[in-house]
Every structure is written in C-alpha cells, then in structure tokens.
mmCIF file as gemmi writes it, N, C-alpha and C atoms, coordinates in Angstrom:
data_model
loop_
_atom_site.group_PDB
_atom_site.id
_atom_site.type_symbol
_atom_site.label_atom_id
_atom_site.label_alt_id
_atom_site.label_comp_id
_atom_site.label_asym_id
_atom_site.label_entity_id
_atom_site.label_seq_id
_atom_site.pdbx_PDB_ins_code
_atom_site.Cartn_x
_atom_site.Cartn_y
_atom_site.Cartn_z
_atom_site.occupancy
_atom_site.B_iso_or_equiv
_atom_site.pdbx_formal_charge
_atom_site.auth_seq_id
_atom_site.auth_asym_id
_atom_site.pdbx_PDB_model_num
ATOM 1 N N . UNK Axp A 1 ? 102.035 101.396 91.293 1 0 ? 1 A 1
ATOM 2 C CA . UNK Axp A 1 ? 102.897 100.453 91.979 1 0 ? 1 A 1
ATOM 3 C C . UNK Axp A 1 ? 102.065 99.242 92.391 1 0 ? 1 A 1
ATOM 4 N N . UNK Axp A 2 ? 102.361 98.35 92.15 1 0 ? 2 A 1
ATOM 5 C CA . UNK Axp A 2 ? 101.714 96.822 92.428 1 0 ? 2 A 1
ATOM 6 C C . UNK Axp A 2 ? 101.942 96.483 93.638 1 0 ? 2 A 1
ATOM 7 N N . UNK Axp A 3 ? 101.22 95.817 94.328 1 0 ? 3 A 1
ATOM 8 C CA . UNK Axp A 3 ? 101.243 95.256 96.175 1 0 ? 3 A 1
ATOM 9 C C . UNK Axp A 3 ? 102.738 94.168 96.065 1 0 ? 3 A 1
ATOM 10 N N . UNK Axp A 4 ? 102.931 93.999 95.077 1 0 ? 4 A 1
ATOM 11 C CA . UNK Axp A 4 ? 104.328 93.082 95.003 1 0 ? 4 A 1
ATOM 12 C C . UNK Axp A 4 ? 105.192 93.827 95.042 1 0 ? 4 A 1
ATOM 13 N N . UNK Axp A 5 ? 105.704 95.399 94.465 1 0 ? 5 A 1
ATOM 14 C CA . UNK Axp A 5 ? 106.868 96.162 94.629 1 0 ? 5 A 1
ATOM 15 C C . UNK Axp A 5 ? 106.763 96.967 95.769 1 0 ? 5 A 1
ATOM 16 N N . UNK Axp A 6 ? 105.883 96.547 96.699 1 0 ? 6 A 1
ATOM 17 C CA . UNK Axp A 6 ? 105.896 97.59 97.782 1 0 ? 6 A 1
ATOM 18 C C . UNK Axp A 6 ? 106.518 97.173 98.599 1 0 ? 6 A 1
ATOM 19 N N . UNK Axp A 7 ? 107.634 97.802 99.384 1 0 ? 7 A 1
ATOM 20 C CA . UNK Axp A 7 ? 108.734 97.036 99.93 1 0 ? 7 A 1
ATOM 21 C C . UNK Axp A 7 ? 108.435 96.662 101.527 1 0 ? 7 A 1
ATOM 22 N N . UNK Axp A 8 ? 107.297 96.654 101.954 1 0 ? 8 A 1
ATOM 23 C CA . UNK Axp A 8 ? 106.926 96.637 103.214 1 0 ? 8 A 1
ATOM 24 C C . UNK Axp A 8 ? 105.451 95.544 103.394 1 0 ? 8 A 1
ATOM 25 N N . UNK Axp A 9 ? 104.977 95.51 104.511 1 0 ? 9 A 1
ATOM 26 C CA . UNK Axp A 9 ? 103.754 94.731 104.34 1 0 ? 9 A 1
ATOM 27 C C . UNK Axp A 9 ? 103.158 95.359 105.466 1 0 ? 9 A 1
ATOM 28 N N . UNK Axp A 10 ? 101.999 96.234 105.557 1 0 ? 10 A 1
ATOM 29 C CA . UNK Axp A 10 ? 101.181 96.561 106.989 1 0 ? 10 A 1
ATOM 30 C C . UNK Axp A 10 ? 100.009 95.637 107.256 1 0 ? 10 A 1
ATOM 31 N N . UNK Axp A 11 ? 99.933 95.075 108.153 1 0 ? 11 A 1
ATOM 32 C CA . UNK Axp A 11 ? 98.812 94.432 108.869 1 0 ? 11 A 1
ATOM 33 C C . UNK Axp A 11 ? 98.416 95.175 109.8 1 0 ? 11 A 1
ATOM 34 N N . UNK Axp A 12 ? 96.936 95.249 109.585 1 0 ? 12 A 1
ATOM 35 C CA . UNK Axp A 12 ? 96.016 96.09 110.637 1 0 ? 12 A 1
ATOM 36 C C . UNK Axp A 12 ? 95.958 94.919 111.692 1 0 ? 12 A 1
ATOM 37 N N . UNK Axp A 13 ? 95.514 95.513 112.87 1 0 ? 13 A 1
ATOM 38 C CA . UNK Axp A 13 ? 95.095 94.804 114.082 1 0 ? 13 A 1
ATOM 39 C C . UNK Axp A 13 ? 93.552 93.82 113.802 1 0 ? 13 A 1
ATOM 40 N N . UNK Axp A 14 ? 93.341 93.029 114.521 1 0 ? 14 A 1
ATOM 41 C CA . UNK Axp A 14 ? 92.319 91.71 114.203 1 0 ? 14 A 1
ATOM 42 C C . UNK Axp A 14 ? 91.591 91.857 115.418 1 0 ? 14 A 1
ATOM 43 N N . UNK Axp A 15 ? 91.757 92.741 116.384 1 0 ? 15 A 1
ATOM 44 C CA . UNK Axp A 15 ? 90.992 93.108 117.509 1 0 ? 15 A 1
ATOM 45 C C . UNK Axp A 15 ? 90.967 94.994 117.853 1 0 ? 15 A 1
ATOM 46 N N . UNK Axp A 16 ? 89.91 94.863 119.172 1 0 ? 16 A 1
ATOM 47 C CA . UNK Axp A 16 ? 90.336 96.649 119.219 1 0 ? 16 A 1
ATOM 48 C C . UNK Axp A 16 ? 91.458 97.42 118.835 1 0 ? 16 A 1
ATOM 49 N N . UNK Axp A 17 ? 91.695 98.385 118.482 1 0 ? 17 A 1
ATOM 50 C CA . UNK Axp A 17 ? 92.894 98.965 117.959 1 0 ? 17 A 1
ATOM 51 C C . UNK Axp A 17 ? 93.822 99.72 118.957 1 0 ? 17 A 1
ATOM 52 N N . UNK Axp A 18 ? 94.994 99.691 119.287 1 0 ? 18 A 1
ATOM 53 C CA . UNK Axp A 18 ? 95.815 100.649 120.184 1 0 ? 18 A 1
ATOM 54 C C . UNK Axp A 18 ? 96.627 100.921 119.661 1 0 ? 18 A 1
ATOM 55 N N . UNK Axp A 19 ? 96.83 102.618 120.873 1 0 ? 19 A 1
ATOM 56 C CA . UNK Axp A 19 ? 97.79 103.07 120.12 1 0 ? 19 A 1
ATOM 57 C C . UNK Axp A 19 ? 99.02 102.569 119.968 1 0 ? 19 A 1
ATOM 58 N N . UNK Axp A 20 ? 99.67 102.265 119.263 1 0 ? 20 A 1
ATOM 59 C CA . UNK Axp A 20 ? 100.935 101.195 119.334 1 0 ? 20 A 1
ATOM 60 C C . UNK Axp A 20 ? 101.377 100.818 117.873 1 0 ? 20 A 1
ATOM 61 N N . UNK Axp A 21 ? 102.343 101.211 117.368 1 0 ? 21 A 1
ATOM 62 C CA . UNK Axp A 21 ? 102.994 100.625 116.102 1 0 ? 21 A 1
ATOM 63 C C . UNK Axp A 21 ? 103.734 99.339 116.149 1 0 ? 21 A 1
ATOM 64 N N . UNK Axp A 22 ? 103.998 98.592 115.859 1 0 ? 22 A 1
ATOM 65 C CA . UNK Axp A 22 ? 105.057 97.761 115.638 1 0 ? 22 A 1
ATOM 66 C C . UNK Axp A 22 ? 106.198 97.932 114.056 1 0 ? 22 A 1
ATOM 67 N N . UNK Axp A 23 ? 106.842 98.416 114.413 1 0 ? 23 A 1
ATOM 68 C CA . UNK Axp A 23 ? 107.517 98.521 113.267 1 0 ? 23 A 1
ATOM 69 C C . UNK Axp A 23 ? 109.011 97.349 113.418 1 0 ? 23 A 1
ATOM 70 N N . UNK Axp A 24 ? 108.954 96.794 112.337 1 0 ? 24 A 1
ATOM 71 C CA . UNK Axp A 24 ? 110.282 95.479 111.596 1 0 ? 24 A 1
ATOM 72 C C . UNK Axp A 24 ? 110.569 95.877 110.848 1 0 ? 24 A 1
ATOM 73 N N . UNK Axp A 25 ? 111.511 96.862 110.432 1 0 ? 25 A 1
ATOM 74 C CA . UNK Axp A 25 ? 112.378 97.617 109.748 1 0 ? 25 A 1
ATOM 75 C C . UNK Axp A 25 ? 113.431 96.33 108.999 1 0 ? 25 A 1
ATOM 76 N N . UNK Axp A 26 ? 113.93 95.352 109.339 1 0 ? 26 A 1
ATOM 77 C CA . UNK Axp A 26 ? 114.991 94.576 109.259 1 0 ? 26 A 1
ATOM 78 C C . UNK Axp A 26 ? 114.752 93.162 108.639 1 0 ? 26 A 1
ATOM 79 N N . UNK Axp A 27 ? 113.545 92.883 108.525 1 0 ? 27 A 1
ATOM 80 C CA . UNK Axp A 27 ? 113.385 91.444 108.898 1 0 ? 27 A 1
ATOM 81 C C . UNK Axp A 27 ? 113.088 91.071 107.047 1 0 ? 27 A 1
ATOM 82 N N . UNK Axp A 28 ? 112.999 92.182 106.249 1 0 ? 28 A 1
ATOM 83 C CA . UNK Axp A 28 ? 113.089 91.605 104.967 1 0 ? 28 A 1
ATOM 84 C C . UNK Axp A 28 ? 113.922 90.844 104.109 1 0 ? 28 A 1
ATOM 85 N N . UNK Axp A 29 ? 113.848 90.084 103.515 1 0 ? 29 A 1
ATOM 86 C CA . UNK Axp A 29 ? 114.548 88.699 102.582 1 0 ? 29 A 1
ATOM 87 C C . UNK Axp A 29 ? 114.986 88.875 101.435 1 0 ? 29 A 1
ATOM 88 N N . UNK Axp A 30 ? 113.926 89.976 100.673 1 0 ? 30 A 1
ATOM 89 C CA . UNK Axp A 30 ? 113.433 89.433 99.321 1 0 ? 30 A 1
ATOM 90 C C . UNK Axp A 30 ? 114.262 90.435 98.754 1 0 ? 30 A 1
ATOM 91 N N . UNK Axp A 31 ? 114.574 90.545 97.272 1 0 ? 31 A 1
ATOM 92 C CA . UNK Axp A 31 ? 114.975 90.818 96.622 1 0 ? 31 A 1
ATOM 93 C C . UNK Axp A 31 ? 114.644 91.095 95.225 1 0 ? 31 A 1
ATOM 94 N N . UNK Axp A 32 ? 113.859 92.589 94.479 1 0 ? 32 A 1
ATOM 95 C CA . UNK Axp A 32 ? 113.967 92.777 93.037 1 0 ? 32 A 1
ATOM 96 C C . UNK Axp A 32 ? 114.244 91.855 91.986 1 0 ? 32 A 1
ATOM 97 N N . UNK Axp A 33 ? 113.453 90.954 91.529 1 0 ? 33 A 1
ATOM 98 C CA . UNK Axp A 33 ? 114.333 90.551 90.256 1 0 ? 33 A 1
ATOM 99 C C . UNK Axp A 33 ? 115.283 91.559 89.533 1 0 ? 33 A 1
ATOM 100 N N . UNK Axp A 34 ? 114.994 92.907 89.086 1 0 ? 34 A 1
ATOM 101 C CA . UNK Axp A 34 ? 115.787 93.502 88.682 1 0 ? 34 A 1
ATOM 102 C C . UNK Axp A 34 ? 117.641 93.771 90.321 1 0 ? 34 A 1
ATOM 103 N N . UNK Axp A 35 ? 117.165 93.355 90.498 1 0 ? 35 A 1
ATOM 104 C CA . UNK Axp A 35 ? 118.418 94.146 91.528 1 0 ? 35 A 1
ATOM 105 C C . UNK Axp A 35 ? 119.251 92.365 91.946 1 0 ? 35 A 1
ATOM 106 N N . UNK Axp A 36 ? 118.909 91.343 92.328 1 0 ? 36 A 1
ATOM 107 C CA . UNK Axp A 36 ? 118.895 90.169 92.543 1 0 ? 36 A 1
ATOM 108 C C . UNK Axp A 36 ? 120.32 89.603 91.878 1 0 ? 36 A 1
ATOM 109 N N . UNK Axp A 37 ? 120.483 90.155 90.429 1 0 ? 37 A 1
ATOM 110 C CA . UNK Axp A 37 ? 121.931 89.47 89.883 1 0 ? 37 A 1
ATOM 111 C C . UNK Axp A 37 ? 123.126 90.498 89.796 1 0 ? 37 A 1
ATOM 112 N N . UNK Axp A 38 ? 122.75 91.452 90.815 1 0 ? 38 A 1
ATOM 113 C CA . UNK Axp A 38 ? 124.04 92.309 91.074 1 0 ? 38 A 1
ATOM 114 C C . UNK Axp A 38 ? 124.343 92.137 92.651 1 0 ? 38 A 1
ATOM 115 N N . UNK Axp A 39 ? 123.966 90.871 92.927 1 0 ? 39 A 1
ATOM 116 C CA . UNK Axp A 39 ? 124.635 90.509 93.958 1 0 ? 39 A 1
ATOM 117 C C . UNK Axp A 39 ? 125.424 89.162 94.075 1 0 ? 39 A 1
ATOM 118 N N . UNK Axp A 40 ? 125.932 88.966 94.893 1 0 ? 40 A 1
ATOM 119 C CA . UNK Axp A 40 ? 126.66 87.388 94.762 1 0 ? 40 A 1
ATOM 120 C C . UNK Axp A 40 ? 125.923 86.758 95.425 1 0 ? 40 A 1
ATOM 121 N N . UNK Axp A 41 ? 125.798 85.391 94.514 1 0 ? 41 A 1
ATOM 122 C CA . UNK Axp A 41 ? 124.718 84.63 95.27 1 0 ? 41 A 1
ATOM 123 C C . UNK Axp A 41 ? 124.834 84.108 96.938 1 0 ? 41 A 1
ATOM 124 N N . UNK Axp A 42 ? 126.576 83.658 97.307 1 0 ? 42 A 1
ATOM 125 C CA . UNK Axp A 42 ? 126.575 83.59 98.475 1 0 ? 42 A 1
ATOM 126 C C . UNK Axp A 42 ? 126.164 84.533 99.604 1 0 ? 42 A 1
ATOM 127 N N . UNK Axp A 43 ? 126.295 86.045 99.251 1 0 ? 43 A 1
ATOM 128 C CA . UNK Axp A 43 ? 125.345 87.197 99.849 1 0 ? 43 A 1
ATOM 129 C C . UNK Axp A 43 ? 124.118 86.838 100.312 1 0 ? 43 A 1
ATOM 130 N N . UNK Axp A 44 ? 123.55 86.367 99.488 1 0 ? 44 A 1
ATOM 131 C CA . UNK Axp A 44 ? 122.21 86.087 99.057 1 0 ? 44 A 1
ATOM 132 C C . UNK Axp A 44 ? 121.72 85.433 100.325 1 0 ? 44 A 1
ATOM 133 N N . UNK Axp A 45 ? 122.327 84.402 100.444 1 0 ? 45 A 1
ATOM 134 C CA . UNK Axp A 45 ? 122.191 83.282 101.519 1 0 ? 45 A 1
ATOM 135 C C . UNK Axp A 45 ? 122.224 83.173 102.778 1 0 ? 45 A 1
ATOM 136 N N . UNK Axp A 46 ? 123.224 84.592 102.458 1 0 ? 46 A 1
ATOM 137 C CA . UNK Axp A 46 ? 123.346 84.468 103.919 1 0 ? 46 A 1
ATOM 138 C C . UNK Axp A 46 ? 122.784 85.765 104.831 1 0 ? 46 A 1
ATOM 139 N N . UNK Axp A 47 ? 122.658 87.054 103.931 1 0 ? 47 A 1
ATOM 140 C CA . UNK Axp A 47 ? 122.127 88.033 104.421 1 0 ? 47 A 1
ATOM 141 C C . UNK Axp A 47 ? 122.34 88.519 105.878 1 0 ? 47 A 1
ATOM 142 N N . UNK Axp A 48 ? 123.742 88.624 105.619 1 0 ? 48 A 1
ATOM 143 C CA . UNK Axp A 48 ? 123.715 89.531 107.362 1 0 ? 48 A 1
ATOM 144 C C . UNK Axp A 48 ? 122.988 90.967 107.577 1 0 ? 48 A 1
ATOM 145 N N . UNK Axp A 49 ? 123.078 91.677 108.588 1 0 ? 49 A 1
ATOM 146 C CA . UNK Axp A 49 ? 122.027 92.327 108.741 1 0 ? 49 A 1
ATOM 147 C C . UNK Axp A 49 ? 120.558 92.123 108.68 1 0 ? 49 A 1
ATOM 148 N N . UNK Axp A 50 ? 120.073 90.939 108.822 1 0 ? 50 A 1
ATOM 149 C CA . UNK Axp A 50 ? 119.001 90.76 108.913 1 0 ? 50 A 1
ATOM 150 C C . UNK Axp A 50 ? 118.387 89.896 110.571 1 0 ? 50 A 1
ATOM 151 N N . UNK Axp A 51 ? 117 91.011 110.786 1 0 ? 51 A 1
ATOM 152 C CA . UNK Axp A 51 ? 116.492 90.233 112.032 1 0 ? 51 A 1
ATOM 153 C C . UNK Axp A 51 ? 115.58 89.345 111.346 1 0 ? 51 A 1
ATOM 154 N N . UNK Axp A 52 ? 116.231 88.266 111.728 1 0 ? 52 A 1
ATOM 155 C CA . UNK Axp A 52 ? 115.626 87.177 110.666 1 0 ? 52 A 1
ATOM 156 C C . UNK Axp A 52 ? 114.286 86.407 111.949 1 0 ? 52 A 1
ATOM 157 N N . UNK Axp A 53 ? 113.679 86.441 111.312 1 0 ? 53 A 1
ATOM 158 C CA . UNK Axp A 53 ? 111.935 85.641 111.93 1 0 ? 53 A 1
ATOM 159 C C . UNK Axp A 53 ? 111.774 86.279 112.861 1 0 ? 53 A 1
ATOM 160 N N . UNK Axp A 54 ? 111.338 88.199 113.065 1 0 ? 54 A 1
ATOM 161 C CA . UNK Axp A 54 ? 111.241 88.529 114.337 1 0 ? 54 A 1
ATOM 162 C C . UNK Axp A 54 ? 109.913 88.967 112.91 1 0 ? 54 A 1
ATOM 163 N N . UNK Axp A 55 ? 108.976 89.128 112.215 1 0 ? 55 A 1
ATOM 164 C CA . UNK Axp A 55 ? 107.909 89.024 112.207 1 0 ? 55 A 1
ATOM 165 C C . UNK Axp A 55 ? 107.163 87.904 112.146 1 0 ? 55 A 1
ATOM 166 N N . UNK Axp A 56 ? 107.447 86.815 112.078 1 0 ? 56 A 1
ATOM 167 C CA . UNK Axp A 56 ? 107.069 85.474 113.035 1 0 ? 56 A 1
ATOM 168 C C . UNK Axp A 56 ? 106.596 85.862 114.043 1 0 ? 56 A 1
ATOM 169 N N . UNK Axp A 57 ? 107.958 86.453 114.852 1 0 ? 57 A 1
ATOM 170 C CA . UNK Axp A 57 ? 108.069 85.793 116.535 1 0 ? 57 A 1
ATOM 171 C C . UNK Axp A 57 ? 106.863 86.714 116.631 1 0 ? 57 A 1
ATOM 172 N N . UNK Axp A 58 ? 106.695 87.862 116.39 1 0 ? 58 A 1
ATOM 173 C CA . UNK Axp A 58 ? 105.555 88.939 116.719 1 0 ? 58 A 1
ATOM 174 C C . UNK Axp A 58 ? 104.151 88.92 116.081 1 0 ? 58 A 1
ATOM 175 N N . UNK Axp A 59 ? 103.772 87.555 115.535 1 0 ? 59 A 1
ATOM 176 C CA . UNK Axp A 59 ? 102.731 87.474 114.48 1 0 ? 59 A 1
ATOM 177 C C . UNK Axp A 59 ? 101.396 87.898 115.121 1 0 ? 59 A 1
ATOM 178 N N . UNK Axp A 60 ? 101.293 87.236 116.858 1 0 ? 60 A 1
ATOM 179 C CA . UNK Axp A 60 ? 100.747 87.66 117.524 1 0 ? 60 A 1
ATOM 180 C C . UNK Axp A 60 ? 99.761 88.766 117.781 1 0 ? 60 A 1
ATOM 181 N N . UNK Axp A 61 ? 100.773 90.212 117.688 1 0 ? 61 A 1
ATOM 182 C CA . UNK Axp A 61 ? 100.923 91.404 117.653 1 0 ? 61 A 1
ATOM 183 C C . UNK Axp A 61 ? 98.956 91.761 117.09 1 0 ? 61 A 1
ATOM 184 N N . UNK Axp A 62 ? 98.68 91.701 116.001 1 0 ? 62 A 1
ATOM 185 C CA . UNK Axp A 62 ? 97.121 92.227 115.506 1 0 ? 62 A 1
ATOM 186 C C . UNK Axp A 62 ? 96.273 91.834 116.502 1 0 ? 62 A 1
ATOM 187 N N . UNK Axp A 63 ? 96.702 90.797 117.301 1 0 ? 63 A 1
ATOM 188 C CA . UNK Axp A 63 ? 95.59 89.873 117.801 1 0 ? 63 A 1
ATOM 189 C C . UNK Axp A 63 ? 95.465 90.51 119.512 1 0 ? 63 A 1
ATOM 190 N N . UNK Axp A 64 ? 96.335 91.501 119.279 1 0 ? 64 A 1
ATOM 191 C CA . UNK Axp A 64 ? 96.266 92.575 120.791 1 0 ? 64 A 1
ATOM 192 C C . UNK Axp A 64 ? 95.893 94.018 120.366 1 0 ? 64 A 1
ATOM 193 N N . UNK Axp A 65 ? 95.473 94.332 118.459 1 0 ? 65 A 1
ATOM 194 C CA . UNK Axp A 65 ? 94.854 95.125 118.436 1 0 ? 65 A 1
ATOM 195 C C . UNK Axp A 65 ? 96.228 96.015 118.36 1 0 ? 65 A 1
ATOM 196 N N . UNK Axp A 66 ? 97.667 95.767 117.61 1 0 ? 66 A 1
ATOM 197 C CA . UNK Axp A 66 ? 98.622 96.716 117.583 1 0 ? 66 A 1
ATOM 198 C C . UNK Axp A 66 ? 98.648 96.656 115.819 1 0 ? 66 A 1
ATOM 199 N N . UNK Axp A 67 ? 98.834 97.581 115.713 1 0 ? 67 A 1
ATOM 200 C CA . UNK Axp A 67 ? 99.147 97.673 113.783 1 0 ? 67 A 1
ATOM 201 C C . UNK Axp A 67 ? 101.047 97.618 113.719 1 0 ? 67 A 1
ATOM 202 N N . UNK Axp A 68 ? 100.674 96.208 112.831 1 0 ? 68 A 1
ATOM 203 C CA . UNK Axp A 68 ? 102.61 95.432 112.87 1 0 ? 68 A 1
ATOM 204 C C . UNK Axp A 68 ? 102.838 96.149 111.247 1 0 ? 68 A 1
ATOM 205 N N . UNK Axp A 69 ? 103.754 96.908 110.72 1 0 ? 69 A 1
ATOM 206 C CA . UNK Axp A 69 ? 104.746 97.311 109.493 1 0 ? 69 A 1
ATOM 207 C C . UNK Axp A 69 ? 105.887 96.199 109.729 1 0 ? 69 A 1
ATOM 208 N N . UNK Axp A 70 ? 106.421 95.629 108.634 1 0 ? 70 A 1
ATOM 209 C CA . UNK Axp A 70 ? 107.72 95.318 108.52 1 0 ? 70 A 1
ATOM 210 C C . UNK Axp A 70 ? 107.816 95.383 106.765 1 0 ? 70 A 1
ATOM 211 N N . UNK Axp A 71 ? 109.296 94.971 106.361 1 0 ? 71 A 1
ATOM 212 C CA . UNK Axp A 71 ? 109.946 95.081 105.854 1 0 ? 71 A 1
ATOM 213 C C . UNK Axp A 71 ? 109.633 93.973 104.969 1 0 ? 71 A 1
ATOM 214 N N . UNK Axp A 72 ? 109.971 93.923 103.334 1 0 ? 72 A 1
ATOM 215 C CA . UNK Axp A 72 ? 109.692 93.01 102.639 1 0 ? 72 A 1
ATOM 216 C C . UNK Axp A 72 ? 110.978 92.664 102.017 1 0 ? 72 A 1
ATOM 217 N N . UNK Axp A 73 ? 111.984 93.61 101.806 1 0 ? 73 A 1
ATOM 218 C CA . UNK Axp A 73 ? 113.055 93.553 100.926 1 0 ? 73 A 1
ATOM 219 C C . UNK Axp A 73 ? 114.059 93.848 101.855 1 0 ? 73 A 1
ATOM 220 N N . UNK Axp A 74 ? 114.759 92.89 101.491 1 0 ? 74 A 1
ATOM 221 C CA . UNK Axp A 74 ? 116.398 93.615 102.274 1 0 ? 74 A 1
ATOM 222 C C . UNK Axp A 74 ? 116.403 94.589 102.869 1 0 ? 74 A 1
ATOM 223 N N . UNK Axp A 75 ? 117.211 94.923 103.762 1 0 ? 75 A 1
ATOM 224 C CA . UNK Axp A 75 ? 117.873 96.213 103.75 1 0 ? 75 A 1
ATOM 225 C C . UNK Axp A 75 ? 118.986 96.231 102.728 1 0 ? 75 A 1
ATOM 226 N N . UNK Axp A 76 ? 119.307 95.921 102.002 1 0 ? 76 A 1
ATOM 227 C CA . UNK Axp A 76 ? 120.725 96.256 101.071 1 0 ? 76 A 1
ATOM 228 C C . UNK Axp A 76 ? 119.658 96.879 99.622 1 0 ? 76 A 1
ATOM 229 N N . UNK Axp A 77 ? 118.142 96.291 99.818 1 0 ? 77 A 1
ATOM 230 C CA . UNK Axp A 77 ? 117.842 97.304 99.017 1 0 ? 77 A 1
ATOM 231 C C . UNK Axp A 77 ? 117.264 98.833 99.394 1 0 ? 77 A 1
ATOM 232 N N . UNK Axp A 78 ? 116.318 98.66 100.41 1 0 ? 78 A 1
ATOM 233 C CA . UNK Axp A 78 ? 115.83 99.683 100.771 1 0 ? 78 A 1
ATOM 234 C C . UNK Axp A 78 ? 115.837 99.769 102.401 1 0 ? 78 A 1
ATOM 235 N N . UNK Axp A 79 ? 116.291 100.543 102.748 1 0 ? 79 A 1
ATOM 236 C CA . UNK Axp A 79 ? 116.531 100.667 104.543 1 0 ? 79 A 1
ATOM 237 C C . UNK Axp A 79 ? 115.301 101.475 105.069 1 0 ? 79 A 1
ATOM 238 N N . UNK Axp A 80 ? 114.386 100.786 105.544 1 0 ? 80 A 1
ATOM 239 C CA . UNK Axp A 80 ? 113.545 101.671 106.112 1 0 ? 80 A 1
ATOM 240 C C . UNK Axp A 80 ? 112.962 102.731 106.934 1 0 ? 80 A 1
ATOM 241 N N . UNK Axp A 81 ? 114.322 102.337 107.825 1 0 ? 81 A 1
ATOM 242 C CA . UNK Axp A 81 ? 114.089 103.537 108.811 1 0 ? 81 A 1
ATOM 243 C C . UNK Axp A 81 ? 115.044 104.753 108.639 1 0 ? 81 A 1
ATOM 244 N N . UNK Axp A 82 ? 115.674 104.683 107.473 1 0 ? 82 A 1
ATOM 245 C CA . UNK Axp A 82 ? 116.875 106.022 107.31 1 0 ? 82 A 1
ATOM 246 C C . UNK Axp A 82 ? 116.325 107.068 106.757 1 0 ? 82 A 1
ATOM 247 N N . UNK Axp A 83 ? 116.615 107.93 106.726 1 0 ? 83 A 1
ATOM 248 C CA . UNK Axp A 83 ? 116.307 108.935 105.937 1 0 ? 83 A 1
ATOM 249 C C . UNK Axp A 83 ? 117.237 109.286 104.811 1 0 ? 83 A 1
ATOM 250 N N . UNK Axp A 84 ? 116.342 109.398 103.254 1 0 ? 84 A 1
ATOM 251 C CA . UNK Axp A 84 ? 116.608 109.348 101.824 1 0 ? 84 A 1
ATOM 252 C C . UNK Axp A 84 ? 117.724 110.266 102.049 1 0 ? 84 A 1
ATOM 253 N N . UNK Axp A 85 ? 118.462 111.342 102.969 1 0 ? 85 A 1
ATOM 254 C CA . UNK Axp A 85 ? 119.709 112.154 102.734 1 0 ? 85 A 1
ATOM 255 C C . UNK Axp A 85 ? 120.765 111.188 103.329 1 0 ? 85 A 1
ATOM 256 N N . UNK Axp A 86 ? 120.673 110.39 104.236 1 0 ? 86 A 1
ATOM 257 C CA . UNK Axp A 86 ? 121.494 110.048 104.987 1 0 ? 86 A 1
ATOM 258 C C . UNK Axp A 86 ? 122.436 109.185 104.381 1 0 ? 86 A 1
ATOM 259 N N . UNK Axp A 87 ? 123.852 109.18 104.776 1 0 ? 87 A 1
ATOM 260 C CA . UNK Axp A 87 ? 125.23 108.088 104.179 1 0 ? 87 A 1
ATOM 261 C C . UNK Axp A 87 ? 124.919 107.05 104.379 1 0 ? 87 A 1
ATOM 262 N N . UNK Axp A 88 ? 124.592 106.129 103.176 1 0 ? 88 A 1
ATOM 263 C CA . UNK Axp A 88 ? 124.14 104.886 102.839 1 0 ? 88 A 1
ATOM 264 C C . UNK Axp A 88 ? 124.964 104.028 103.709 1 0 ? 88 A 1
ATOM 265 N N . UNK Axp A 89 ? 125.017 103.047 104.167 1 0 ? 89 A 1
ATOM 266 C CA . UNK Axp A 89 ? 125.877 102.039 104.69 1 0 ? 89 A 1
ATOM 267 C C . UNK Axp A 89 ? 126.297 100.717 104.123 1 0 ? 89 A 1
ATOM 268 N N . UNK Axp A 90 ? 125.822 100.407 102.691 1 0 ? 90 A 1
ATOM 269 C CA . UNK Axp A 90 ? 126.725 99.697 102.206 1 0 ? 90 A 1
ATOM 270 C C . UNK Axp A 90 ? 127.123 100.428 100.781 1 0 ? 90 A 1
C-alpha cells in the first residue's frame, strides 16, 4: 500500500510525548480516483458530513507533544471510527 492510499495521516508529536491521542475521524476531503466518478460532482463540493479545517484548527497539537491521526478521505469512503460490522450510513 503506498503512503497515498492510506486513508489517514499520523503525525508524531515535535516535543516530549503525552499520553494523549488526537484523533479527526471526519475532517477528510479526498477522494479515490477510482471511487471519485460514482459520485455527483455537486456532492463533491459540498461534502456534508465533514468537520471541515478542524485539523488546521489543531495543527498545534505535536507541538504539546500529543500524537494528532486524522482522516484523509471522506467519510463516504471510509468511516473511521465504525466498526467494519456495523450498518453503513450512507
């Protein structure tokens, strides 16, 4: 798997380390070329369900020594925090 299909991005902390996750489950954009034209482009645009620039707002976060996860892809492709049995929601 290539660092480009990995649907997430972890940044380690840039100072001492604590215990502390940050996880952004939501805040992904992007979209599969393969998956990308089975959607409508106005979808596209507008992407509800998304916490849009809350790994921005938290960029901070390494620089207190917390390890930040978020999300690279939609949730309409991959939901990160569900579990693989659970009733899909769209």
């Amino acid at each position: 798997m290539s660092a480009d299909s990995i649907p997430y991005k972890l940044v380690e902390p840039t100072s001492k380390k604590v215990p502390f996750v940050l996880s952004i489950p939501h805040c992904g954009v992007e979209f599969p070329n393969e998956l990308s034209g089975k959607f409508v482009k106005k979808q596209l645009d507008v992407l509800d369900d998304t916490d849009w620039y809350l790994d921005s707002l938290y960029d901070f976060a390494p620089s207190l020594g917390v390890t930040m996860i978020y999300a690279k892809y939609s949730r309409w492709v991959i939901d990160l925090n569900r579990e693989p049995g659970s009733v899909p929601l769209y």
